[in-house]
C-alpha positions in Angstrom: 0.0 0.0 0.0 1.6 3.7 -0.9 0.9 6.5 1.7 1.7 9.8 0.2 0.9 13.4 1.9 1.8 15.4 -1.8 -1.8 15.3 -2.5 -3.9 15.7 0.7 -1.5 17.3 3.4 -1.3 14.1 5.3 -0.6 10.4 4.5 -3.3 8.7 6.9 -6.3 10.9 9.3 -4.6 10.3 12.5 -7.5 9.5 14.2 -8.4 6.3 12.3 -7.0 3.3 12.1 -6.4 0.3 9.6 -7.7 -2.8 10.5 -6.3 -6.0 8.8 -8.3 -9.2 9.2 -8.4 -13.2 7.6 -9.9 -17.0 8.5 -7.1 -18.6 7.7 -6.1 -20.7 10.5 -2.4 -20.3 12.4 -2.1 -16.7 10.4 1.0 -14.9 10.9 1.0 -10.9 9.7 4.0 -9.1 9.4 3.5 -5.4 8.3 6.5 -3.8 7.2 7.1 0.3 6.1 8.9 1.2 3.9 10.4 5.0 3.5 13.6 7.0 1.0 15.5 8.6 3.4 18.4 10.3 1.5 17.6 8.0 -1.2 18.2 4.7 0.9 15.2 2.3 2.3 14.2 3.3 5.9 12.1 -0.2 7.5 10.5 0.3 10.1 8.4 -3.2 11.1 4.9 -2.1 12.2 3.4 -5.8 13.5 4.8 -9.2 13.5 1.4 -10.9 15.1 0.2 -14.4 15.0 -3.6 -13.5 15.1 -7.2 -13.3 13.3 -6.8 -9.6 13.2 -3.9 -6.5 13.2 -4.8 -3.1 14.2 -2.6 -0.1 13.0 -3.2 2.8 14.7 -3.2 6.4 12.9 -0.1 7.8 15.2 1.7 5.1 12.8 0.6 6.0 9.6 -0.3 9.9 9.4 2.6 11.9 8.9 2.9 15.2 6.9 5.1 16.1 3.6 6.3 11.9 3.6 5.7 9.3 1.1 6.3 5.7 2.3 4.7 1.9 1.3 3.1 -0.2 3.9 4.1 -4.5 2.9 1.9 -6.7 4.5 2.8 -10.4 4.4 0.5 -12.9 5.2 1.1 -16.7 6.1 -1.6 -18.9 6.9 -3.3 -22.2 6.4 -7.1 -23.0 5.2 -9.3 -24.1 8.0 -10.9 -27.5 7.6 -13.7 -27.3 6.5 -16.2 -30.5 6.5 -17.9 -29.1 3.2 -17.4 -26.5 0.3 -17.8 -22.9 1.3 -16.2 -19.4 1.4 -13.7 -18.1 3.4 -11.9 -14.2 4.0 -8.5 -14.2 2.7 -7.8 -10.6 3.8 -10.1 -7.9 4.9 -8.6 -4.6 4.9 -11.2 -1.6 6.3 -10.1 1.8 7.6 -12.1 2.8 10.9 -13.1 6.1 11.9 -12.8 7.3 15.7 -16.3 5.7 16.3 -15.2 1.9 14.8 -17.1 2.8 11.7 -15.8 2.0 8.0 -14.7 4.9 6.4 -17.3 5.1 2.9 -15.1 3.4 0.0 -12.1 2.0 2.2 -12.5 -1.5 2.7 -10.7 -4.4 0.6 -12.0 -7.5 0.8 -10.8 -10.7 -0.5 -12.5 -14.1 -0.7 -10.9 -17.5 -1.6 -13.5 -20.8 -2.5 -12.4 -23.6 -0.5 -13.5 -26.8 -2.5 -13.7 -30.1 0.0 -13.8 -33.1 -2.5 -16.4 -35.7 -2.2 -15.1 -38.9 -0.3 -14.3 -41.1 -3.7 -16.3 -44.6 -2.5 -14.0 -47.6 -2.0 -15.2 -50.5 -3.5 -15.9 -53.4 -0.9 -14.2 -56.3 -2.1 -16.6 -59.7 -1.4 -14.8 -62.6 -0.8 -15.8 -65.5 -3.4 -18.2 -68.3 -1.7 -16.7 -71.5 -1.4 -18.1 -74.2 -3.6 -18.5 -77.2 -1.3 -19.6 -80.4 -2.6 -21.6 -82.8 -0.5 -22.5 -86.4 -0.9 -25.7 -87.8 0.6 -26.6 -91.3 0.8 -29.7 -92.3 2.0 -29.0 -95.1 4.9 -31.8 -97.8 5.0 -33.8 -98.1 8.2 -36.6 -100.0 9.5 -39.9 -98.4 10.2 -40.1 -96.7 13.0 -43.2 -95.6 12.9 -45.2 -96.3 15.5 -49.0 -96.4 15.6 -50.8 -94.3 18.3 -53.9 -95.4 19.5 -56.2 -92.8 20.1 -56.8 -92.9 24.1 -60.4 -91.8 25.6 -60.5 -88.8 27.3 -63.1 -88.8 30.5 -65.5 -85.8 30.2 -67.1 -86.0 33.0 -67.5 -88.1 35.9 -70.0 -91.1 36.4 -71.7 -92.1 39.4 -71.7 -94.9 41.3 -73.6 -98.0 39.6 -77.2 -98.4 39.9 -76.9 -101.8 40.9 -75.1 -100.5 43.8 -77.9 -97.4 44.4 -80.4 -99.4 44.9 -78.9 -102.3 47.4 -77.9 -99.5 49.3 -81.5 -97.7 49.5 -83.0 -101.7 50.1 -80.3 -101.8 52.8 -81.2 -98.6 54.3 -84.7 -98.9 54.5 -84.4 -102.7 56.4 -82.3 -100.9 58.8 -84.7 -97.9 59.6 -87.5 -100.5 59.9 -85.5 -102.8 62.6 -84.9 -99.3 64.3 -88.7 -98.3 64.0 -90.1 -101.9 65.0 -87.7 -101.2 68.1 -89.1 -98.5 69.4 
């Protein structure tokens, strides 16, 4: 980025402030300016972070009658990601006193990050085994046997009438001998 304070008086509002941000996972920022002092490089290192975010404050940038480049190297890794989306490379935005973004300063830079389809592994089947068995039919003697159907009692029968009516004939001999008594 060039800063120059020919055109406007000043090279950066000191009371703003550039604000550097990415998703890249493990990121590592180093900002770097760069001035001709007597016609040799002046560096000056303005962050060497390992962050999300760098903040440079105004009071680092804003200088009158100076014209000087601002190097910003970024190192970073993509973030796993379990399907295809979009992620912020670098988001540069200059903030105003009040954390606002100054109309018509902000950079922003996207990156696709594609997450292939798992390729399907074929399951290999292992062949059946072909087994080959003989039968022979061994010759035995019937053993069948025949049931015979048994009768089942469905209800119970009384004593038999032969028996009823000896025992009423014996009862009433025995109540006569007791009446003829008496």
């Amino acid at each position: 980025m060039s800063f120059s304070s020919f055109d406007t008086g000043k090279t950066f509002a000191s009371d703003n402030s550039l604000v550097m941000y990415t998703d890249l996972a493990d990121p590592h920022w180093v900002v770097v300016k760069t001035e001709e002092v007597n016609d040799e490089p002046l560096t000056t290192r303005l962050a060497d972070r390992q962050s999300a975010q760098v903040r440079l404050d105004g009071w680092d940038l804003s200088f009158s009658k100076k014209q000087f480049t601002v190097d910003v190297a970024l190192t970073g890794t993509v973030p796993d990601f379990d399907q295809t989306g979009e992620i912020i490379v670098l988001r540069l935005q200059e903030l105003d006193p009040a954390a606002k973004t100054v109309y018509g300063k902000l950079v922003k830079k996207t990156a696709m990050v594609v997450v292939p389809a798992p390729e399907p592994t074929a399951v290999t089947t292992p062949e059946p085994e072909v087994v080959v068995l003989e039968i022979t039919p061994v010759p035995t003697e019937s053993s069948v046997t025949k049931a015979t159907p048994v009768k089942k009692q469905t209800y119970a029968p009384g004593p038999d009438p032969l028996l009823v009516c000896t025992m009423l004939a014996g009862g009433i001999v025995i109540a006569g001998f007791f009446r003829h008594r008496h």
